[in-house]
C-alpha positions in Angstrom: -21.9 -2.7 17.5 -21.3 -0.3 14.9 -21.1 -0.2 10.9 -19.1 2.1 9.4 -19.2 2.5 5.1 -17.3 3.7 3.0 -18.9 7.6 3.2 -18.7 7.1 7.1 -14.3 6.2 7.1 -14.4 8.8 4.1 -15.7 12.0 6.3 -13.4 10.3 9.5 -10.4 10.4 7.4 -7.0 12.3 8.4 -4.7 11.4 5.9 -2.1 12.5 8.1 -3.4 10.9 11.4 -3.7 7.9 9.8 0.0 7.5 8.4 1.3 8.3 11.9 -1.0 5.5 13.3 -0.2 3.2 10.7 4.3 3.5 11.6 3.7 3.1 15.0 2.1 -0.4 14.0 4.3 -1.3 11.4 7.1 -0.5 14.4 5.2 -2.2 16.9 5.6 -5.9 14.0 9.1 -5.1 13.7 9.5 -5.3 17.6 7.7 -8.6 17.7 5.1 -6.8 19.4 2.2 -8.6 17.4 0.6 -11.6 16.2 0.1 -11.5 12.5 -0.2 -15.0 11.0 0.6 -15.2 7.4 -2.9 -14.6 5.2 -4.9 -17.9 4.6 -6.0 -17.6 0.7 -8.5 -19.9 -0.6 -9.4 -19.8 -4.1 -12.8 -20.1 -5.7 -14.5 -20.2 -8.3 -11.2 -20.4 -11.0 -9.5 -16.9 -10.7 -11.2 -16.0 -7.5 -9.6 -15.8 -4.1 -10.8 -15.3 -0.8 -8.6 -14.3 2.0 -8.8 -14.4 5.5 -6.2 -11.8 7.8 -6.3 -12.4 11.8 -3.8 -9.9 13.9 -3.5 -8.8 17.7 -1.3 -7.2 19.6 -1.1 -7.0 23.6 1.0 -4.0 23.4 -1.4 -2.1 21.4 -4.2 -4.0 22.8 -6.1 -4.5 19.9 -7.3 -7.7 18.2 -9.3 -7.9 14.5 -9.8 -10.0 11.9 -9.9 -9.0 7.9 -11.4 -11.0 4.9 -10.8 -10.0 1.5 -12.2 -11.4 -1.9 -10.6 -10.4 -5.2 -12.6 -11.4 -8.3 -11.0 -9.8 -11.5 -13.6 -10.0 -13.4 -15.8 -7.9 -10.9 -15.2 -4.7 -13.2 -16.5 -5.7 -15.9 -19.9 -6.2 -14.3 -19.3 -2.5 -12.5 -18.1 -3.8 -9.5 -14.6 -3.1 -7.6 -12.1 -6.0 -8.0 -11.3 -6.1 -4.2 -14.1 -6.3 -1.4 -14.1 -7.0 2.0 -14.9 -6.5 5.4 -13.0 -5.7 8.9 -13.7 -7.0 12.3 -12.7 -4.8 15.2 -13.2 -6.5 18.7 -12.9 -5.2 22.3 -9.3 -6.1 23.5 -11.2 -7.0 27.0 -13.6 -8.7 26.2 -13.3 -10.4 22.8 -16.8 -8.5 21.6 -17.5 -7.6 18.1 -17.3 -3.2 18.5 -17.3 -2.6 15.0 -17.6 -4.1 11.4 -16.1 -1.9 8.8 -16.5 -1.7 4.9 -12.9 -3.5 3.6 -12.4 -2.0 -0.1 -12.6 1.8 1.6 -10.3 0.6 4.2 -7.7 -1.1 2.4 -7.3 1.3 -0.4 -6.8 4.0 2.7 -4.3 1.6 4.8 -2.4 0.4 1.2 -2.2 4.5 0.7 -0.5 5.3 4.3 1.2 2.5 4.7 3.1 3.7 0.9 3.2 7.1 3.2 4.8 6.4 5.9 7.9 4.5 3.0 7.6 8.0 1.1 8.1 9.6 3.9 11.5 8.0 5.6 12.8 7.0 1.8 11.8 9.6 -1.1 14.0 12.7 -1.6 12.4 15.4 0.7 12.5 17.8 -2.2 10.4 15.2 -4.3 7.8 17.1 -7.2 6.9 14.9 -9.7 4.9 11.7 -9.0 4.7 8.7 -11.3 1.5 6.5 -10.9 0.9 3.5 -13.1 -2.5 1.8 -12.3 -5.5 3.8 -11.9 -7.9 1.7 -10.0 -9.2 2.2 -6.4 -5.6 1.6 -4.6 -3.9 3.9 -6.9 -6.4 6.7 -5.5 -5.2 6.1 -1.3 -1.9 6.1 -2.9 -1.8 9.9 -4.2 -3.4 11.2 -1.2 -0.8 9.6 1.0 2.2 10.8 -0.8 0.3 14.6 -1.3 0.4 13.9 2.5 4.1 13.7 3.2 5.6 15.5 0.2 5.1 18.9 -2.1 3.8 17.4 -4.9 3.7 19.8 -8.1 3.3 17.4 -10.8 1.8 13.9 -11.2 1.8 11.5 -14.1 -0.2 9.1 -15.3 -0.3 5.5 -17.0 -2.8 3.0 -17.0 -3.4 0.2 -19.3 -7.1 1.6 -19.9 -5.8 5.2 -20.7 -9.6 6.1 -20.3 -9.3 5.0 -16.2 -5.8 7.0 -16.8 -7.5 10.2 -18.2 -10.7 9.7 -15.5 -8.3 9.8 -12.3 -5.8 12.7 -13.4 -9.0 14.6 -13.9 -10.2 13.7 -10.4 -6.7 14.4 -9.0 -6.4 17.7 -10.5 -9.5 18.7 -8.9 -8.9 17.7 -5.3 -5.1 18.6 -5.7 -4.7 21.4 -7.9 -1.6 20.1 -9.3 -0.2 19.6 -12.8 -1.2 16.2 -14.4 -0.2 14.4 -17.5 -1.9 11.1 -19.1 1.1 9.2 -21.1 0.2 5.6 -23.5 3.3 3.9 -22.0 4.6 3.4 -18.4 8.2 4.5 -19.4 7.2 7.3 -20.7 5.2 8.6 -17.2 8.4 7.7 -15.4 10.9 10.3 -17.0 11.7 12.8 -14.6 9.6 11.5 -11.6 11.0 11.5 -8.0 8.4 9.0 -6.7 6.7 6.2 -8.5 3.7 4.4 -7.6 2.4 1.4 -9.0 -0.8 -0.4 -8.1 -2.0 -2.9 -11.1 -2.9 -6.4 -10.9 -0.3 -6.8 -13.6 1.0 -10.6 -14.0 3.8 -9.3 -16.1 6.4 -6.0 -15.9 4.4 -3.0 -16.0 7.8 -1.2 -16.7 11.0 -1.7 -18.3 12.4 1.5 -17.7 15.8 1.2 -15.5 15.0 3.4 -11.7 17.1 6.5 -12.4 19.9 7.9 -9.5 17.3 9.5 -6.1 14.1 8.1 -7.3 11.9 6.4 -4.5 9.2 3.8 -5.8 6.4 2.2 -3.8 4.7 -0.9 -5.3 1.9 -2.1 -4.1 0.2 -4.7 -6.7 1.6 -8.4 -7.8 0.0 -9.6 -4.4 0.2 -13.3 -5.5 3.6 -15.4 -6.4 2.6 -15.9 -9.6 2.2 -11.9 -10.1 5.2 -9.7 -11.0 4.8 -5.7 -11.6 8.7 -4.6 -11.1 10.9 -5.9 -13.5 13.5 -7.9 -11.8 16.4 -5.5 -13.0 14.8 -3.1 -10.4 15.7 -5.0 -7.8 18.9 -4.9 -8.7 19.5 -1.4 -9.4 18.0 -0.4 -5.9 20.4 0.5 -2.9 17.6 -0.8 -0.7 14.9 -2.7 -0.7 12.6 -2.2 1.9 9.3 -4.6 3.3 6.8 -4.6 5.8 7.3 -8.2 6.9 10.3 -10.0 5.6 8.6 -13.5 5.9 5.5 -12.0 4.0 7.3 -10.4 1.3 9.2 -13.4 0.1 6.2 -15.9 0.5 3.8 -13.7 -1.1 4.6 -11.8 -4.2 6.1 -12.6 -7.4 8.3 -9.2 -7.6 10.2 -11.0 -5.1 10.1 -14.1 -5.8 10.5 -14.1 -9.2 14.2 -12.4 -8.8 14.6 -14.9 -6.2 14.2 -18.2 -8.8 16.2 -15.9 -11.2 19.1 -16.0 -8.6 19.2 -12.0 -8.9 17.6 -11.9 -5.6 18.5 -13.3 -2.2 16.5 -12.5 1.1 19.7 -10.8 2.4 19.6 -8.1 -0.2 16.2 -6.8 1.4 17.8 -3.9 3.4 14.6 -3.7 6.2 11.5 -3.9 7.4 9.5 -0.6 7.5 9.2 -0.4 10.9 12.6 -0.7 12.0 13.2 2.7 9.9 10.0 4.1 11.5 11.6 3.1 14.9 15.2 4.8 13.9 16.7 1.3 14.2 17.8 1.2 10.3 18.2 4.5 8.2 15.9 5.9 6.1 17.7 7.5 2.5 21.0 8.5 3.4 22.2 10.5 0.3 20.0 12.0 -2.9 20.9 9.5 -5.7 20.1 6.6 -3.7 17.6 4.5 -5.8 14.7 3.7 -2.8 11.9 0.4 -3.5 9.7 -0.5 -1.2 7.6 -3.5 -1.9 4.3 -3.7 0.2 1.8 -7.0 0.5 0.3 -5.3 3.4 -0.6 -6.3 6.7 -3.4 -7.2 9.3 -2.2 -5.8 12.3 -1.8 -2.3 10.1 -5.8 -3.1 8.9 -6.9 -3.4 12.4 -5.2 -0.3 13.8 -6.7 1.6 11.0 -10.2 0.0 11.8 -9.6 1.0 15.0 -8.5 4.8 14.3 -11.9 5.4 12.3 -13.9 3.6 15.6 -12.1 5.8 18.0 -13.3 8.8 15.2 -16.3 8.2 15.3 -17.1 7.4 18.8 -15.5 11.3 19.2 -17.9 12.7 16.7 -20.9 10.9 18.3 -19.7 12.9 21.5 -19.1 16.6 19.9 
């Protein structure tokens, strides 16, 4: 059995690889093709949750098992909000093969899976990227969408403008692109093409309306009670896109939220993911259509991912 840490998946990683491998799994859910219960969360000690992620699939022959703890308060001892661990097993024989450090992981599969939407929903000529958030997810975030589009210019907003300042400087340096830091999320959203936002926001983190071609991907408010999008948003968008339909509108407040304001209804979500990956549904279809894709994440995409850096490093051992 093997252990692979964060620096281990880190020198593995393929940005690229890993989006492809990540739509072929969100295509193989849409096709029924796997078993991804909804998450079991069980909260502890007041604000704390713990959850627990099983998924298989017999058509990619893979089977796992993901558990997650999110403490808020963990930052403020130095320590990263979201940990976890993932449990790869042999198809054939049910055996443990590998157990693999979960914070690295998810803030990679949260990134691709937000790559693989950029990808089939932003403007192909997209430049300017919006992030708002600038914690650990928001970092697998801009290296997914450097990976599908010609990013020139990214923005900046964070509640703690220091964290805001602290990642545009990293950026720049891996990137060499064009950042700004702004106070207010508003503000970082004029002229962007694709927005990004990854907080653990209970409230709006916006109130700016989406403006005509702009694609966002939002990846916090992970709880009902949690919203990040206002609900206008959901109303100026031409399509709303999920990974798991059941998932969406159980699990986060950006949805369900609308939904108790009668703005939303689950037949105004346009697809799942993986049915554009697969060509059933279309991806953007003209340049001012207003894109959102709202992401809780998924198992089955966890496991295939665990199972991409295994493979990775099983290859290395060899060469």
């Amino acid at each position: 059995m093997r252990y692979l840490d964060e620096q281990t998946q880190a020198e593995l990683l393929n940005m690229n690889e890993v989006i492809e491998e990540v739509g072929q799994a969100l295509q193989a859910f849409s096709e029924g093709k796997t078993e991804t219960p909804l998450r079991h969360v069980i909260p502890f000690n007041e604000e704390n949750r713990y959850l627990v992620m099983p998924a298989l699939s017999d058509e990619l022959k893979i089977v796992g098992l993901k558990t997650v703890s999110f403490v808020p308060d963990n930052p403020k001892k130095g320590k990263s909000t979201i940990t976890g661990s993932v449990i790869l097993s042999d198809y054939e024989t049910g055996e443990t093969l590998a157990v693999l450090d979960g914070g690295y992981l998810t803030k990679i599969r949260t990134g691709a899976i937000s790559g693989v939407a950029t990808k089939y929903l932003s403007r192909e000529d997209a430049k300017v990227l919006t992030v708002i958030g600038a914690g650990v997810q928001a970092e697998g975030l801009i290296e997914a969408v450097m990976a599908v589009r010609n990013i020139e210019e990214i923005h900046f907003s964070s509640r703690t403008k220091e964290k805001a300042e602290k990642l545009a400087k990293a950026t720049q340096q891996q990137f060499g692109v064009k950042v700004k830091v702004y106070d207010e999320a508003d503000e970082a959203m004029e002229g962007a093409d694709v927005v990004v936002t990854a907080t653990n926001a209970s409230k709006p983190v916006y109130s700016h309306t989406l403006h005509p071609g702009v694609h966002l991907n939002a990846v916090g408010s992970f709880k009902p009670d949690m919203q990040e999008l206002p609900s206008e948003s959901m109303m100026v968008a031409n399509k709303i896109v999920v990974e798991s339909t059941e998932a969406a509108m159980e699990e986060t407040g950006d949805l369900k939220v609308p939904q108790d304001e009668g703005v939303l209804t689950e037949d105004m979500l346009y697809s799942e993911l993986g049915d554009i990956v697969s060509g059933k549904k279309e991806g953007r279809e003209d340049e001012k259509e207003v894109t959102l894709f709202k992401s809780v994440g998924l198992a089955i995409v966890d496991i295939v991912v665990a199972q991409y850096f295994y493979k990775k490093s099983l290859e290395n051992k060899k060469s």
